[in-house]
FIKE-243979 format. One record per residue (C-alpha): residue number from 1; residue in one letter; x, y, z. Coordinates in steps of 0.001 Angstrom, whole numbers, m for minus. Layout:
   nr  rest        X        Y        Z
  NUM     A        X        Y        Z
...
# end
This chain:
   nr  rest        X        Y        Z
    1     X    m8671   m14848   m30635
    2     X    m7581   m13296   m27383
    3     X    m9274   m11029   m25040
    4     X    m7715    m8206   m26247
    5     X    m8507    m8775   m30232
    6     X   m12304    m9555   m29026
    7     X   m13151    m5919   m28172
    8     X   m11935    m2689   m26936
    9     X    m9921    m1583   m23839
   10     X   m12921       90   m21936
   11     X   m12193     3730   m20838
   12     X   m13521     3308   m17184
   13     X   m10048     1626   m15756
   14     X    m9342    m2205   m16360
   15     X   m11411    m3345   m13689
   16     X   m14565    m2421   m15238
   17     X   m17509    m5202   m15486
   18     X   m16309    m6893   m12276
   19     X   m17664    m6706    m8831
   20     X   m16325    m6479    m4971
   21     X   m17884    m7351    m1964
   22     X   m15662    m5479      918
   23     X   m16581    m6850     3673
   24     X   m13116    m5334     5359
   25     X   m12507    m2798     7557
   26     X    m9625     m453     9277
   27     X    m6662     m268     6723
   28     X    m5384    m3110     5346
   29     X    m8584    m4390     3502
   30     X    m9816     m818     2421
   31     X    m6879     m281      768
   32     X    m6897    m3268    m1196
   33     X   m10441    m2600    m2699
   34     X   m10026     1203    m3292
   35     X    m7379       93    m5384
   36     X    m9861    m2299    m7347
   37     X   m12469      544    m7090
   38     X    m9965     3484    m8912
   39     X    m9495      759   m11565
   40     X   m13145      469   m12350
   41     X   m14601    m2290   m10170
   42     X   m18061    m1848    m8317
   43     X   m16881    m2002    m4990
   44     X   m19902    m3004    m2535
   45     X   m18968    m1847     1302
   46     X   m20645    m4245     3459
   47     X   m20680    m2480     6909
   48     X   m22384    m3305    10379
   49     X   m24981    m1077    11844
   50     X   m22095      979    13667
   51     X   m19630      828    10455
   52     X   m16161      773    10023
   53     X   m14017     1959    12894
   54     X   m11891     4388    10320
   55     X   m14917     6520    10381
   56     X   m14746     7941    13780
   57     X   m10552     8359    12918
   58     X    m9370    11954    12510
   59     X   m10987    15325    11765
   60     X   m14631    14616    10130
   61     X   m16585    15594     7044
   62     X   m19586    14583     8995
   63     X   m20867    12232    11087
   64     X   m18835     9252    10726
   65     X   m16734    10436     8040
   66     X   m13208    10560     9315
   67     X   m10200    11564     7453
   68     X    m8695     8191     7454
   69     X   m12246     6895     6155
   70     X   m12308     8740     3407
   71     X    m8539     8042     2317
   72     X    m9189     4450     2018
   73     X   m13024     4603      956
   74     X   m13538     6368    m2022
   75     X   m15136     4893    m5296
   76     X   m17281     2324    m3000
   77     X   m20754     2106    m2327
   78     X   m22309     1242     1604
   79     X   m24259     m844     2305
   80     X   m25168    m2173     5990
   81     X   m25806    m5585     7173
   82     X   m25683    m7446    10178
   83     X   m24006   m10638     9359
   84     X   m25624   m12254    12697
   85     X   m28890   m12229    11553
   86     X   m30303   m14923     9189
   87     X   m31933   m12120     6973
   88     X   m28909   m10192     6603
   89     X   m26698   m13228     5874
   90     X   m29230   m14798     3645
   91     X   m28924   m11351     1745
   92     X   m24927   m11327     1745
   93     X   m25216   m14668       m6
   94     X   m27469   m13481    m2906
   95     X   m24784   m10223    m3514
   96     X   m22674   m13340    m3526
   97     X   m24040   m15030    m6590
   98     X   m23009   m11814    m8865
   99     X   m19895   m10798    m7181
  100     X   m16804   m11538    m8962
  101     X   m14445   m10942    m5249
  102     X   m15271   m10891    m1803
  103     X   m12692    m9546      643
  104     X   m12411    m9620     4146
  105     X   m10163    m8853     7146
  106     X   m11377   m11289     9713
  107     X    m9764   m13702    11668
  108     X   m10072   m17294     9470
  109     X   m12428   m18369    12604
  110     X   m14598   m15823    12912
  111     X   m15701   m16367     8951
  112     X   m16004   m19730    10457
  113     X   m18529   m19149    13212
  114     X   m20120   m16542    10427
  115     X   m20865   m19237     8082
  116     X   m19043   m16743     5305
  117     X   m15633   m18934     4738
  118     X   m14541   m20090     1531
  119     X   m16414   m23094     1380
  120     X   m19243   m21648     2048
  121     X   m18939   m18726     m239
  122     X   m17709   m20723    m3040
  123     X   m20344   m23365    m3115
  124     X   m22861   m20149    m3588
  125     X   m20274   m19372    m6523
  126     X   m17748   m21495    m7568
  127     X   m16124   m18360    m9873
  128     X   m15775   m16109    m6693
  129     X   m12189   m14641    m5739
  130     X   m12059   m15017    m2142
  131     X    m9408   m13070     m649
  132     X    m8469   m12057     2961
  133     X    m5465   m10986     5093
  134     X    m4316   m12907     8266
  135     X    m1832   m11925    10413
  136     X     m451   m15324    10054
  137     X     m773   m18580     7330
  138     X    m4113   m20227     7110
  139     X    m2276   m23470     7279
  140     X     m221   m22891    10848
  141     X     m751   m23095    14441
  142     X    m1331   m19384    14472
  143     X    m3602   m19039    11668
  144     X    m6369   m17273    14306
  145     X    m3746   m15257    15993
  146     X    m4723   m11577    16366
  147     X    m2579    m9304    14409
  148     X    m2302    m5491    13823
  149     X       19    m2947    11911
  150     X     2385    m2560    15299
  151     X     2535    m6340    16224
  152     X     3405    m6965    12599
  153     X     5968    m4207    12749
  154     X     7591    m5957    15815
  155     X     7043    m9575    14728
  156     X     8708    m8827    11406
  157     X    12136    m6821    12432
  158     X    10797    m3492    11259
  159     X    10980    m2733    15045
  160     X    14434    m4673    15729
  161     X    15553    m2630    12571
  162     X    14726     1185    14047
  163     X    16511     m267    17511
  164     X    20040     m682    15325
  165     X    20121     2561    13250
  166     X    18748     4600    16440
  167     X    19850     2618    19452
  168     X    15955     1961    20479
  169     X    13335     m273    19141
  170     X    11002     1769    17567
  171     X     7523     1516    14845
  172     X     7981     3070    11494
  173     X     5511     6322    11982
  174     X     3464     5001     9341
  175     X      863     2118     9314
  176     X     3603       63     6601
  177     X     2410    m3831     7912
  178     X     m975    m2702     6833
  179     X     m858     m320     3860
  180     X     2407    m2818     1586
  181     X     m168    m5841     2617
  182     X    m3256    m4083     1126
  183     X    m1257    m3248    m1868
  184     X      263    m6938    m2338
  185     X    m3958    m7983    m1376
  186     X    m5260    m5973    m4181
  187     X    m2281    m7339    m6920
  188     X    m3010   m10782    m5726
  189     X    m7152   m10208    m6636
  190     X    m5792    m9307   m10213
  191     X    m3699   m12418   m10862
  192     X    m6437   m14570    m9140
  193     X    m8668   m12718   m12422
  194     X    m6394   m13719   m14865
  195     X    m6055   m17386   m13754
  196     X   m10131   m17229   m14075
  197     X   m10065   m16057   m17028
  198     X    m7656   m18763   m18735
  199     X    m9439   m21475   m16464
  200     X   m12865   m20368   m15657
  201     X   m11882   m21223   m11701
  202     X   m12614   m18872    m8776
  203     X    m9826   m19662    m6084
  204     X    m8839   m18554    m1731
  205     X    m6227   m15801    m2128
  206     X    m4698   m14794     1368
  207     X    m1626   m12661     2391
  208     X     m292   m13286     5676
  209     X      675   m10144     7070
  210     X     3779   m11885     8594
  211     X     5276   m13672     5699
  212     X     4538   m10570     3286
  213     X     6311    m7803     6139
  214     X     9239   m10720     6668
  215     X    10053   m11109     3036
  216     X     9793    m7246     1914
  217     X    12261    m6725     5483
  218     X    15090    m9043     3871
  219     X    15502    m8161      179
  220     X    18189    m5965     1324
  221     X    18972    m7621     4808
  222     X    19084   m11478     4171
  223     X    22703   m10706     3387
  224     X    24842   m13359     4847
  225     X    21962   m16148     5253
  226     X    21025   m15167     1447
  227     X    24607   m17566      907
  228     X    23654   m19819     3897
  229     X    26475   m18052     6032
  230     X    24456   m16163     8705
  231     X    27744   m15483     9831
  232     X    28680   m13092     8049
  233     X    25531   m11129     9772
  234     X    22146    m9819     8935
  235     X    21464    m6629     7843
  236     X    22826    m4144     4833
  237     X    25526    m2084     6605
  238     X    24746     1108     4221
  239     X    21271     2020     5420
  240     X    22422     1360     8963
  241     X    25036     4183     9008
  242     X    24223     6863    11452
  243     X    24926     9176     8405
  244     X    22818     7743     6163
  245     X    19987    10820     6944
  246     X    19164    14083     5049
  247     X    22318    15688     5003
  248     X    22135    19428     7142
  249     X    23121    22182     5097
  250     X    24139    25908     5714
  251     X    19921    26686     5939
  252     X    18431    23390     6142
  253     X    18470    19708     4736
  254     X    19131    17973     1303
  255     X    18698    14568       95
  256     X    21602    13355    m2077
  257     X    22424     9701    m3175
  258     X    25127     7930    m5986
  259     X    24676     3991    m6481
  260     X    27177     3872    m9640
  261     X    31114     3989    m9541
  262     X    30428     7349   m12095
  263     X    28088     8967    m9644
  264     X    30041     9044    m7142
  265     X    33254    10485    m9179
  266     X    30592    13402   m10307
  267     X    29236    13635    m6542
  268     X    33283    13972    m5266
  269     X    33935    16681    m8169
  270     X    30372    18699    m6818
  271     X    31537    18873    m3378
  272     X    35324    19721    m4596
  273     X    36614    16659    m3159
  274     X    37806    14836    m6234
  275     X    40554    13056    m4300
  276     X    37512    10940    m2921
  277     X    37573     9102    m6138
  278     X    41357     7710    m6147
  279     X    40585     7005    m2565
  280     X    40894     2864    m2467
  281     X    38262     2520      358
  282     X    35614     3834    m2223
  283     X    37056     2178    m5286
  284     X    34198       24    m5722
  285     X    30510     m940    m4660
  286     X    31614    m3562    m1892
  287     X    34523    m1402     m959
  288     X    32405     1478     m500
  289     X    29823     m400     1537
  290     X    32787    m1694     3729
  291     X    33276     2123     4621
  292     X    30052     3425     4519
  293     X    30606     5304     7649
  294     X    33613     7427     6387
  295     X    32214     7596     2976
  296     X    28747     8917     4425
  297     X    30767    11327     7202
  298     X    33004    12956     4449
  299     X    29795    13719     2391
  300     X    28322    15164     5174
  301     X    31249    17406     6219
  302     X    31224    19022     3105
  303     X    27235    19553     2671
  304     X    27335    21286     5797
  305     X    29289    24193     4090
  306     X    27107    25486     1658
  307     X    23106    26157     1343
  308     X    20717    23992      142
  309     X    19969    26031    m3429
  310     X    23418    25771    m3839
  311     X    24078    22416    m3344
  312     X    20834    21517    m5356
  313     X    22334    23678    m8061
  314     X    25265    21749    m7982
  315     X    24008    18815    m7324
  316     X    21478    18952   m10988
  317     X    24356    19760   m13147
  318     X    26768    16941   m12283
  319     X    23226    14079   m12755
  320     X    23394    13400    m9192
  321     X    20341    12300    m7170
  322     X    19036    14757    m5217
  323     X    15951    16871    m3835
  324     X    14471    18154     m589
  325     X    13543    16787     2754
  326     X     9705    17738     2902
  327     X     7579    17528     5924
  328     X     4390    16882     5400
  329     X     2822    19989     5490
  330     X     5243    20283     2400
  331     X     3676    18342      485
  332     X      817    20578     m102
  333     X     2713    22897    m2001
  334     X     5528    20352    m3337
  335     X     5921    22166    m6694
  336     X     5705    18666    m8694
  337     X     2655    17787    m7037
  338     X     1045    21286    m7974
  339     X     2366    20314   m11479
  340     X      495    17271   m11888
  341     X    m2587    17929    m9924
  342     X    m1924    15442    m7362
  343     X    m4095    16969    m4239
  344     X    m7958    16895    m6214
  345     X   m10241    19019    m4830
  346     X   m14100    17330    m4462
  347     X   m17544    19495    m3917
  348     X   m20001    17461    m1855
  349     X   m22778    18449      332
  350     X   m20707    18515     3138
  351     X   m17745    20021     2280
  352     X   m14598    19979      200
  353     X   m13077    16510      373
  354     X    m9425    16460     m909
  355     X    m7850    12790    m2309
  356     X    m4362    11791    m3634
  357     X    m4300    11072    m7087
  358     X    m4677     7808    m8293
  359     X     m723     7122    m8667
  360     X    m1012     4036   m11359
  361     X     m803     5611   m15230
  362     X    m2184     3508   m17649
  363     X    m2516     4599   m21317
  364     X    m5729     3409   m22554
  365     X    m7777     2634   m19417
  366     X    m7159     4869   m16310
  367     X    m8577     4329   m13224
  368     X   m10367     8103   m12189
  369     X   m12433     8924    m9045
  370     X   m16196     7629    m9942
  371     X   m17689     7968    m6496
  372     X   m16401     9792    m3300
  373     X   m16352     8437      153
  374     X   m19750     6605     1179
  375     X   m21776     7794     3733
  376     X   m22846     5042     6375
  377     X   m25425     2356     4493
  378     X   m25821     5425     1662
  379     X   m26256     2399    m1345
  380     X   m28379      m30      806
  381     X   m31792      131     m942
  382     X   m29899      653    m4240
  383     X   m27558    m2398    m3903
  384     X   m30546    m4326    m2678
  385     X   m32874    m3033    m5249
  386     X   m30293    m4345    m8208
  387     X   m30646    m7508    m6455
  388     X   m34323    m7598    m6264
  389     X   m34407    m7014   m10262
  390     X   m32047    m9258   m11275
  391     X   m34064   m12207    m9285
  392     X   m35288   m14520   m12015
  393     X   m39085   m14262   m12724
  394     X   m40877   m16885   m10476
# end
């Protein structure tokens, strides 16, 4: 009988039952186990004495309680330790023994000199998930290499990328290295669970930052060296165009986009330029990506010409793609977002704390916000007290 015939789907999110040690800190890690902490797991924050840098990042709820804290924080408990100490460590190692995952963000040598690598983890618990991110492969020269988001970013093309669309070498203006590798961290934890489950084996689960940013970089860009010709270049020519941008309207900006030979034939007839379709430079997907530039440059002509209700208008009733280019302060008042309740509104002591919904819809065991935000060391005598109880009798 399988898992799922044995008993119920428990309402508290999938994870439910299973328990995290997070011993990461700044972005990439926290990510990762808020993820496993929306979908039920007991996530144990183990801080130092000073705490995670993100706390002291961006306007505060309170002390130590920065904004980009509490976006990456929530449904964990705190705890602090200091690993350096032979108390401390001792007391890491007994969480250890009834932890399901431990998670870090450390440099491989650093868990070295801690005594807290895999082999020493796993031979306190031979069932334990260990995962971590590196910047590089556990198994290469640079396997202790310091990494961050922006070296990432420029070790991986996303740099050399900005420097061809804009003519200078730029950083996506969003921490991307870090926040894809704490999503592809937290997926990798739940495979890890269901090899355990079929073989009863804990296992090391890493994601080097480079190898994960490299890979997600060439889906589209391989190109040529996808058919080992690198000759025929790197690098999809359609997101390259100068014109491939929210389109300026009479009043403002639209986004608009056709993949499919009939979406573009019902994007020519919207902007009354039905010729566009007997054209043969945009007869066909590989013809059209020859001449993106025209193709993109005629579109844009022609949005320029009306407003931006009207080309939405238009836009809906010939099934085309479309919808607005929001800033960020849009987003507040995005009307599907108001729809759906995304921005959820959270009474605490010290103050309204607002969080994204949890994106991931599952049917019969959502994840839901259990716990907001930690303050610093908040669950330390409760974690340790659960400990102390579970001790066997002497």
């Amino acid at each position: 009988m399988d898992s799922q015939q044995q008993q119920p789907a428990d309402k508290g999110g999938p994870l439910v039952g299973y328990r995290v040690l997070d011993l990461s800190v700044n972005v990439l890690g926290p990510v990762a186990t808020q993820i496993l902490g929306d979908m039920g797991a007991d996530v144990i924050k183990v801080e130092t004495p000073d705490g995670d840098y993100t706390r002291q990042v961006g306007p505060s709820l309170g002390p130590k309680m920065g904004a980009l804290f509490l976006n990456t924080n929530r449904n964990k408990r705190s705890i602090v330790l200091d690993l350096k100490t032979p108390e401390d460590k001792e007391t890491l190692l007994e969480l250890v023994r009834s932890a399901d995952v431990l998670v870090h963000s450390m440099r491989p040598g650093a868990a070295d000199r801690l005594g807290i690598d895999y082999e020493a983890i796993s031979a306190v618990n031979p069932r334990i998930i260990y995962a971590s991110a590196s910047g590089y492969r556990l198994d290469s020269d640079r396997r202790d290499w310091p990494a961050f988001d922006d070296v990432i970013q420029g070790a991986s093309g996303v740099a050399g990328m900005m420097n061809r669309a804009t003519g200078e070498p730029r950083y996506f203006p969003t921490v991307i290295a870090d926040k894809l590798c704490g999503y592809i961290l937290s997926s990798s934890i739940s495979m890890a669970f269901v090899w355990r489950e079929r073989t009863g084996r804990g296992q090391q689960v890493n994601v080097p930052m480079m190898d994960a940013m490299v890979g997600f970089n060439l889906i589209e860009h391989l190109w040529g060296a996808t058919v080992d010709k690198p000759e025929l270049g790197l690098g999809y020519s359609r997101v390259f165009s100068p014109h491939r941008r929210p389109y300026p309207t009479q009043d403002g900006h639209i986004c608009v986009m056709a993949v499919m030979d009939g979406q573009w034939l019902r994007l020519f007839d919207a902007i009354e330029r039905p010729e566009l379709g007997r054209d043969p430079r945009f007869a066909n997907a590989e013809l059209r990506t020859k001449h993106i530039d025209e193709l993109y440059g005629a579109l844009a002509e022609a949005v320029a010409t009306k407003t931006t209700a009207e080309w939405r208008r238009r836009f809906d009733l010939a099934d085309v793609p479309n919808g607005p280019a929001n800033d960020l302060e849009d987003l507040l008042t995005e009307p599907y977002l108001v729809e759906t309740g995304y921005f959820q509104r959270h009474e605490q002591a010290e103050g309204v704390y607002v969080s994204p919904r949890i994106p991931v819809q599952f049917s019969d065991s959502p994840g839901q916000v259990r716990r907001l935000p930690p303050r610093l060391g908040e669950h330390t005598e409760e974690v340790l007290s659960e400990m102390r109880a579970q001790r066997p009798e002497a």
